[in-house]
Legacy VTK file of the C-alpha trace (Angstrom):
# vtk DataFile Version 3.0
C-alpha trace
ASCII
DATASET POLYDATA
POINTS 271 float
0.000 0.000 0.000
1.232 3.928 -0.461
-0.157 6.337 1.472
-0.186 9.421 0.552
-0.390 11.891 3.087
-1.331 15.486 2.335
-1.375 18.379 5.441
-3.391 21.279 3.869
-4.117 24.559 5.248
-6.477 27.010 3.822
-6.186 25.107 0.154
-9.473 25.313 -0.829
-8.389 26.289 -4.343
-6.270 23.592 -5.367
-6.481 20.671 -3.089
-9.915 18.617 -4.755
-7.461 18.974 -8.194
-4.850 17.380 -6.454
-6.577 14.807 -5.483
-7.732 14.335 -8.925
-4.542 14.400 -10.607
-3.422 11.606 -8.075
-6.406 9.802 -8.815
-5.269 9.445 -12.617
-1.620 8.941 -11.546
-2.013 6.116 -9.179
-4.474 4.446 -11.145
-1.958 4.328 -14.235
0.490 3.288 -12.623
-1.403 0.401 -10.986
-0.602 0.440 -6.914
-2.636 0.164 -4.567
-2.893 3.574 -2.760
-4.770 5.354 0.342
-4.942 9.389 0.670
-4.899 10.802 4.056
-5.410 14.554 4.367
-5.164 16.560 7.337
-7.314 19.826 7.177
-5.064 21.603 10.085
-7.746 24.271 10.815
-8.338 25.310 7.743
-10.482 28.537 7.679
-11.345 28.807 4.023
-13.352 26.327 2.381
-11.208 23.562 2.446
-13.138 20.998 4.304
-16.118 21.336 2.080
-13.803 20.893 -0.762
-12.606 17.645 0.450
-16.323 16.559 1.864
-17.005 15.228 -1.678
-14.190 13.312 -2.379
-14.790 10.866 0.448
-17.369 9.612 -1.110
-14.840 8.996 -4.828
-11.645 8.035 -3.854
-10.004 5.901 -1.108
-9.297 9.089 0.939
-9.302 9.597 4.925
-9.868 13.228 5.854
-8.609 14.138 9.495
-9.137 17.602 11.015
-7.742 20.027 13.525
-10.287 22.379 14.839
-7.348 24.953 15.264
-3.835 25.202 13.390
-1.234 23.426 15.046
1.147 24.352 12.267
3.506 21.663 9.558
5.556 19.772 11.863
2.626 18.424 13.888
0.568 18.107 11.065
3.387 15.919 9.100
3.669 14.184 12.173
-0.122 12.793 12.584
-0.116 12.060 9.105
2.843 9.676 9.424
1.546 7.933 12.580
-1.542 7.342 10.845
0.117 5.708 7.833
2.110 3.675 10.757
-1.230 2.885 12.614
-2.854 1.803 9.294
-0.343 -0.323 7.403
-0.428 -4.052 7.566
2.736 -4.567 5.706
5.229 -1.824 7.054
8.276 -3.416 5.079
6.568 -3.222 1.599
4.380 -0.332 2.114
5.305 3.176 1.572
4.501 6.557 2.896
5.001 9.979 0.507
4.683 13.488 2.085
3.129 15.859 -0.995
1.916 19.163 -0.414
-1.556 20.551 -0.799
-0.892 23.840 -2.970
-0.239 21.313 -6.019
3.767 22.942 -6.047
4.859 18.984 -5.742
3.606 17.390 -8.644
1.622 13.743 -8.463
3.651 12.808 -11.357
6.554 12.381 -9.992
5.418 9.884 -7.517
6.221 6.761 -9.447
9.662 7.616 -9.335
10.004 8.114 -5.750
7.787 4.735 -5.046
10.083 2.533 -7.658
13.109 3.888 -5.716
11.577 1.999 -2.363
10.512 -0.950 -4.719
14.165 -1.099 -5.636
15.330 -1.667 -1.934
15.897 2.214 -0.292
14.438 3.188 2.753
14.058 7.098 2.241
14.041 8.313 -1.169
14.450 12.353 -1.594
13.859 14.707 -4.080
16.469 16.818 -6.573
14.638 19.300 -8.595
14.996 19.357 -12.481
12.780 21.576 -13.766
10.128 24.258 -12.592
7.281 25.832 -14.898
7.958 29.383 -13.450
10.857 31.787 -11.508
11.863 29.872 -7.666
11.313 32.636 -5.524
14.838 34.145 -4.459
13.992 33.381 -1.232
14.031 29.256 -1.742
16.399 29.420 -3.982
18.816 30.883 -1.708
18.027 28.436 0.783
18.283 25.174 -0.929
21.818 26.350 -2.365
22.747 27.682 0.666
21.042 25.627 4.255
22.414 22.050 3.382
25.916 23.451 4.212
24.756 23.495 7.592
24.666 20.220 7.613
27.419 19.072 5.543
29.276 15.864 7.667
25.892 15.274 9.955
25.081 12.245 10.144
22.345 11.994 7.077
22.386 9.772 4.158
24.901 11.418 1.377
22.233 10.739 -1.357
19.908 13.411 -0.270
20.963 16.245 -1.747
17.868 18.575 -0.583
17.035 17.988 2.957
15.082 20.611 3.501
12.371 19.118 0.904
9.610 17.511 2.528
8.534 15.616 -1.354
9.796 12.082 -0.151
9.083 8.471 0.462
9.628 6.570 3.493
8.948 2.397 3.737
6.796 2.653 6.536
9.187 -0.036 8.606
11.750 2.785 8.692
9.123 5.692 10.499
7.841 3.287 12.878
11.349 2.244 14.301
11.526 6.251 14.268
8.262 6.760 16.141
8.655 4.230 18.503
11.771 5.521 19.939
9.943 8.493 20.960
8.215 6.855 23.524
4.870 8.795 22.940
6.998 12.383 22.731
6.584 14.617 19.275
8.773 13.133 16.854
8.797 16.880 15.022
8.597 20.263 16.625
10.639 22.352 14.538
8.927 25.162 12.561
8.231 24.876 8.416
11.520 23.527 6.610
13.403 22.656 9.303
10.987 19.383 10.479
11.758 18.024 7.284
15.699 18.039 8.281
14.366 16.960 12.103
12.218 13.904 10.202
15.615 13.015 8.120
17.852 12.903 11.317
15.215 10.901 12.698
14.686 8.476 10.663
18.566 8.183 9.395
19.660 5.709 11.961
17.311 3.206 10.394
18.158 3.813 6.997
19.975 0.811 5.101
19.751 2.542 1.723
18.741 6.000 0.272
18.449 7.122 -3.038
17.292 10.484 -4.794
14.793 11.306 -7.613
14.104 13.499 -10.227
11.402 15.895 -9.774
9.586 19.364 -11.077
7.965 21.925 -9.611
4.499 24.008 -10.528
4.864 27.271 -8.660
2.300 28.678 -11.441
-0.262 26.171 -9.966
0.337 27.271 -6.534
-2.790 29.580 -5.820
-0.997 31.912 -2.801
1.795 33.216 -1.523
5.090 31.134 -0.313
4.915 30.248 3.821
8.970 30.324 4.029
10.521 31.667 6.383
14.187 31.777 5.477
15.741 33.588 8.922
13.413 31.145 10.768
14.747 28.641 8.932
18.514 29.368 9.078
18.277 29.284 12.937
16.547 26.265 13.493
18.688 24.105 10.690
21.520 25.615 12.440
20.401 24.487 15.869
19.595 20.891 14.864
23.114 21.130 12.637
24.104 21.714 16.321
22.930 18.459 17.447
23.034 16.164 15.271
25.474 13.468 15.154
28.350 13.781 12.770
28.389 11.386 9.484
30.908 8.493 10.295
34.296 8.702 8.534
34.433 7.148 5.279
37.236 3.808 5.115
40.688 5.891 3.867
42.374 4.569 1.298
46.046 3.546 3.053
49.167 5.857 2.929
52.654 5.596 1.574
54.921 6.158 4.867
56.109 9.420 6.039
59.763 10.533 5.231
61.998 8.557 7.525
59.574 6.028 8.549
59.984 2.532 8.301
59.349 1.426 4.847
57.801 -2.042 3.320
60.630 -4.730 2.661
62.094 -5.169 -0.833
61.379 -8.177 -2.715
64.126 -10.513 -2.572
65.762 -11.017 -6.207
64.352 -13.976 -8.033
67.811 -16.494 -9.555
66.802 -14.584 -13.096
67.053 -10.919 -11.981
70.677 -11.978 -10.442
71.956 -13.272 -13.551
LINES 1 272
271 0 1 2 3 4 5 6 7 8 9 10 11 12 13 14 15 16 17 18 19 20 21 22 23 24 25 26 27 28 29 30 31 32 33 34 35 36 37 38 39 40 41 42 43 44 45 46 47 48 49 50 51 52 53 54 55 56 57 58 59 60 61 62 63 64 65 66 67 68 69 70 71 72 73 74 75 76 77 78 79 80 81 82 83 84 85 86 87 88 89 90 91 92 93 94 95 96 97 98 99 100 101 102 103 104 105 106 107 108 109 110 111 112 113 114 115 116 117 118 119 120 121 122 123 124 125 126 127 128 129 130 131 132 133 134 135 136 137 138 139 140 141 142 143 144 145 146 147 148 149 150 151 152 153 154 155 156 157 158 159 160 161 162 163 164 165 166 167 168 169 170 171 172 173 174 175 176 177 178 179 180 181 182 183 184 185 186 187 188 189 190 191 192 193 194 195 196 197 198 199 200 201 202 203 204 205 206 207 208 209 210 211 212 213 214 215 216 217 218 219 220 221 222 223 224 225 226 227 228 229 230 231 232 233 234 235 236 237 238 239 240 241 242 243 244 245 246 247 248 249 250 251 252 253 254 255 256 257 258 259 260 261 262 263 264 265 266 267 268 269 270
């Protein structure tokens, strides 16, 4: 199973076409799938845009009656996933966003990545259909310095993107060392770096995909926060354990040290 879990707030105008367009996806590319959507206080008209699609599409809707902001939402969508599947090493959670920025295309790739034996699978953007705001761009260049040697898997090259896939097996071994505690309580960005740490120490394989990004589709304004951001990467930078040293290659003796011993002369070279 793949569960797809959306947090949305205030997406009333593009969150029923998401769900549409992952709809046609899923069903093309033939895997069973399960949509979970948290409405985290939306005060637009998001939940009566979802009320409908209950009835369509293999879709659980789950509600906050006030905002209690991305990290938490993320969070209860993952346990959920955890609490639902029945097959944690197969199945397969993806985090997608509800402004329709992520596209549902690109989910295939992320899902044959886990089908192919990794355990996390990030994202590595290749194209856009319109100008990254300076703001992101800045910080994806610029924030995974912070964390250059921490201990996270080399292969994901953006870990402030929350577009991944997790095998479910990995996030419950994460969840259940947190003995009932938030797993995530960083603001925006930065819980996507706290869910990576998190999860790393479970991680037997990672791997990276290709994906684009529809910032034309996206019906309001961006919800970064790149001082915000800086500081709390920074902090958990901080914290984090540092990446093990890779296996060095051996090297040729200092000056003056003691040196390997010469072959002896075969009968042939004497002569």
């Amino acid at each position: 199973m793949i569960y797809i879990c959306i947090p949305a707030l205030d997406e009333a105008p593009t969150v029923g076409v998401l769900l549409w367009k992952v709809r046609q996806v899923m069903t093309e590319f033939g895997r069973d799938f399960h949509l979970i959507v948290l409405d985290d206080g939306s005060t637009d008209h998001t939940q009566e845009v979802l009320e409908p699609y209950t009835r369509v599409l293999p879709l659980t809707v789950l509600r906050n009656e006030r905002t209690h902001g991305y990290p938490a939402a993320v969070e209860r969508l993952l346990r959920e996933a955890v609490t639902r599947s029945t097959h944690p090493k197969r199945d397969v959670a993806i985090v997608l966003q509800g402004d329709f920025t992520e596209s549902p295309d690109d989910i295939p790739a992320l899902v044959r990545k886990v089908e192919g034996g990794a355990d996390v699978v990030g994202t590595t953007v290749a194209a856009t259909d319109a100008e990254r705001p300076r703001a992101e761009r800045w910080a994806r260049r610029g924030l995974p310095w912070l964390l250059s040697g921490r201990a996270i898997p080399r292969e994901i090259r953006d870990p402030l993107s929350g577009f991944r896939a997790y095998r479910v097996a990995v996030l419950k071994r994460a969840l259940a060392e947190t003995e009932g505690k938030p797993l995530l309580s960083r603001p925006g960005w930065a819980a996507n770096v706290e869910l990576l740490l998190a999860v790393t120490p479970h991680v037997r394989r990672a791997d990276v995909a290709e994906v684009s990004l529809r910032y034309a589709r996206r019906d309001r304004g961006t919800r970064f926060h790149p001082w915000g951001t800086v500081l709390e990467v920074w902090n958990l930078a901080r914290r984090a354990p540092r990446r093990a040293p890779a296996p060095a290659e051996a090297a040729p003796p200092a000056e003056g040290g003691p040196r390997p011993p010469r072959r002896a002369k075969t009968e042939s070279a004497k002569e």
